[in-house]
C-alpha positions in Angstrom: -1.3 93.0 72.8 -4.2 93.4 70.2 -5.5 90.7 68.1 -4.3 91.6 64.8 -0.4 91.9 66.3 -0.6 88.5 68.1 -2.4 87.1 65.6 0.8 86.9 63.0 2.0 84.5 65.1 -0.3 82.6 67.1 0.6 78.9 67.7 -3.4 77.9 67.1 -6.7 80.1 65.7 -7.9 80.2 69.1 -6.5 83.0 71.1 -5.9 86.4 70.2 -3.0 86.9 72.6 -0.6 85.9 74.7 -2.6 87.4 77.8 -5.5 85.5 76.4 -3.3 82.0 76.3 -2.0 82.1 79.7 -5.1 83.6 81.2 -7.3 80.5 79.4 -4.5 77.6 79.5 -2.8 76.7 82.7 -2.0 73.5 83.4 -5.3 71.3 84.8 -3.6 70.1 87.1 -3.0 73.3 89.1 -5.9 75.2 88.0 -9.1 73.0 87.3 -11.4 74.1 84.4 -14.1 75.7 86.7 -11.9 78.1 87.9 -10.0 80.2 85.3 -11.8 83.4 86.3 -9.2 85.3 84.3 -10.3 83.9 80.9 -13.0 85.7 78.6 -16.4 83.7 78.9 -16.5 83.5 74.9 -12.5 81.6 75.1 -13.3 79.7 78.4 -16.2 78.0 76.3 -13.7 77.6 72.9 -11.7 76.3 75.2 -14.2 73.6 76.3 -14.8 72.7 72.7 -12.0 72.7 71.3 -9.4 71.7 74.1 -6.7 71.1 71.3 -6.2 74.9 71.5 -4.4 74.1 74.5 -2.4 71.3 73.6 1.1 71.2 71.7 4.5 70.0 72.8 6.8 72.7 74.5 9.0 72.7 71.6 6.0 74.1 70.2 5.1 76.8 72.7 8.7 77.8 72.3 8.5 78.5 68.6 5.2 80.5 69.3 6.8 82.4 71.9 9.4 83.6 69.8 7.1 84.4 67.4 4.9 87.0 70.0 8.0 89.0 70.3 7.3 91.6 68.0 3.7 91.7 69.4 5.2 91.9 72.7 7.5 94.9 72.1 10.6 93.2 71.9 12.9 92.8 68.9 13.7 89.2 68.0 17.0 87.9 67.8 18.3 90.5 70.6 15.3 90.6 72.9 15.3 94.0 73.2 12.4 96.1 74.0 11.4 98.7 71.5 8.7 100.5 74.2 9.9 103.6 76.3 6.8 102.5 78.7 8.1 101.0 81.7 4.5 99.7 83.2 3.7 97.9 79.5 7.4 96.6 79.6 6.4 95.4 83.1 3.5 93.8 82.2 5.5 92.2 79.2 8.2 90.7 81.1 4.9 89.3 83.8 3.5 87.7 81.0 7.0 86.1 80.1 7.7 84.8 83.3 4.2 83.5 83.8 4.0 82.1 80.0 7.7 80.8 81.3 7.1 79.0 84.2 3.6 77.6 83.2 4.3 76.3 80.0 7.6 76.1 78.6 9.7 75.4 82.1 12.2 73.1 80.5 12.7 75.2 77.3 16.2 77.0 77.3 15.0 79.5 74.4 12.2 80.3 76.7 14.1 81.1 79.5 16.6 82.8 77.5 13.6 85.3 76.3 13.0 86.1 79.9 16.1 86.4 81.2 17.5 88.9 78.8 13.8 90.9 78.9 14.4 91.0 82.4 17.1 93.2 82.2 16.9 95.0 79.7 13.9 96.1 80.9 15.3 97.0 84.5 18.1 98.4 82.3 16.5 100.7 80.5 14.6 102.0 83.9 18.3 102.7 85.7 18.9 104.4 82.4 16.0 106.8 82.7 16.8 107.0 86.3 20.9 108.1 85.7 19.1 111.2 83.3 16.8 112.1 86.3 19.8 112.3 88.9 21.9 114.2 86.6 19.1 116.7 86.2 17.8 116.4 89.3 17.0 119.3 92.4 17.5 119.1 95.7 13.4 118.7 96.5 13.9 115.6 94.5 16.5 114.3 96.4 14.3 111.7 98.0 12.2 110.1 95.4 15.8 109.9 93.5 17.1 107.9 96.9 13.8 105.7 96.7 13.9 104.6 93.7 17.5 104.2 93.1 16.9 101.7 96.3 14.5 99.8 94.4 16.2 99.7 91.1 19.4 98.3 92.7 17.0 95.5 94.3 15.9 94.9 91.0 19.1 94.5 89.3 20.1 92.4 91.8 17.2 90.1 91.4 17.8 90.0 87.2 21.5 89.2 88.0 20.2 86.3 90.3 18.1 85.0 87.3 21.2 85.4 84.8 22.9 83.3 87.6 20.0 80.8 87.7 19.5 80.6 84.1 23.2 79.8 83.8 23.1 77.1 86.5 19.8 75.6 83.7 21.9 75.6 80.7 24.6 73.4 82.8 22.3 71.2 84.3 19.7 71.0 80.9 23.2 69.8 79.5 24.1 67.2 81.5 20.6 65.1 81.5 20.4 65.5 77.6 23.8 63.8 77.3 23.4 61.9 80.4 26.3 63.1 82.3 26.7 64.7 85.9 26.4 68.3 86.5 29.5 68.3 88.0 31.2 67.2 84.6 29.7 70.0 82.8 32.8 72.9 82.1 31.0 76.2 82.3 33.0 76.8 78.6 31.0 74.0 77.8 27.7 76.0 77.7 29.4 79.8 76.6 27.9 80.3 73.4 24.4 79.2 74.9 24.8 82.0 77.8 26.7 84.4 75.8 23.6 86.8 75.1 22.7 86.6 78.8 26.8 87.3 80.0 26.9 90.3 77.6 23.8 91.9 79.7 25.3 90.5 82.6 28.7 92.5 82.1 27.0 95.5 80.4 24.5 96.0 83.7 27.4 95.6 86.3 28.2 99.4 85.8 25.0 100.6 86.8 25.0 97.8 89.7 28.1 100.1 91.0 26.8 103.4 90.4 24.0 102.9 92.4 25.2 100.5 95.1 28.4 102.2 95.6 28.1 106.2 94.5 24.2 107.2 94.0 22.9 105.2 97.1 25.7 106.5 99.6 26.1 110.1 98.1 22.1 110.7 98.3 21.8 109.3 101.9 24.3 111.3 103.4 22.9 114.4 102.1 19.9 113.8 103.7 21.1 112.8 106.5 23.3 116.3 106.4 20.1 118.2 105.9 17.9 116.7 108.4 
């Protein structure tokens, strides 16, 4: 995240990044001023001065975010990552969630960003995983086991936040037309979850292979040469 790439779309002149905003403006009333350790001592005193760097509606963090994505790594519109790098696409989808749940908690754009880096991000790791247990040798058999064990956990953890953020976009529904959840058709709410259900039904496959093929096939052969 340098300067000059966040820069393009920076919500204020204050902070060079993302990492900079989240690290110098959580909310005061879960982490006083004295104690933001993470932020830089030259932004923790901007801060201080100018405390309107901070500020803005979440509408307006919203737009900014969306406007990081390129910065970020992600195409915009899709919310695709363009890295190969799965720790900087880690730390990307950190700072999302972070930037997320901090700032911009009621924001169904937001939580839309996260959601679909999530996994496609997890995605592209099963992906690079699928090449390695094609390719793979027997001496490799259980690093391929481990970490087919943890990518499943992870898929299932971005399916549970597809599920959640589907559960938001009914509920965000119903208070801003002041009806019941309950009242709320799930068709009601398709075109606002249909980026996320496309993921949702284009990960399922690799859900299976590894819950249901990989996982079983690679613990019975170790268990058939222990």
């Amino acid at each position: 995240l340098t300067a000059a790439a966040a820069g393009r779309g920076r919500m204020a002149p204050c902070f060079p990044s993302l990492m900079a905003f989240i690290a110098c403006c959580p909310p005061l009333d879960m982490v006083p001023d004295d104690d933001l350790q993470g932020c830089p001592a030259s932004l923790l005193q901007l801060r201080r001065q100018r405390p309107e760097c901070c500020g803005g509606r979440v509408p307006d963090h919203a737009a900014w975010l969306r406007q990081q994505l390129p910065a970020l790594g992600l195409t915009e519109g899709s919310t695709r990552f363009q890295s190969s790098d799965p720790a900087g696409r880690q730390l990307v989808v950190e700072l999302l969630e972070r930037f997320v749940t901090d700032f911009d908690f009621r924001s169904p754009d937001a939580w839309r960003v996260l959601v679909l880096a999530t996994v496609h991000d997890v995605g592209l790791q099963t992906d690079d995983w699928k090449g390695a247990w094609v390719n793979g040798v027997t001496s490799e058999v259980p690093q391929l086991l481990q970490d087919a064990m943890t990518l499943s956990r992870r898929l299932g953890r971005a399916f549970l936040r597809l599920e959640a953020f589907h559960q938001f976009l009914i509920a965000d529904k119903a208070v801003h037309e002041f009806r019941t959840y309950s009242s709320i058709d799930p068709e009601e709410i398709r075109d606002a979850f249909s980026g996320a259900l496309q993921w949702y039904k284009f990960s399922i496959p690799s859900r299976d292979l590894l819950a249901f093929d990989a996982i079983p096939q690679l613990g019975a052969f170790l268990r058939r040469s222990s």
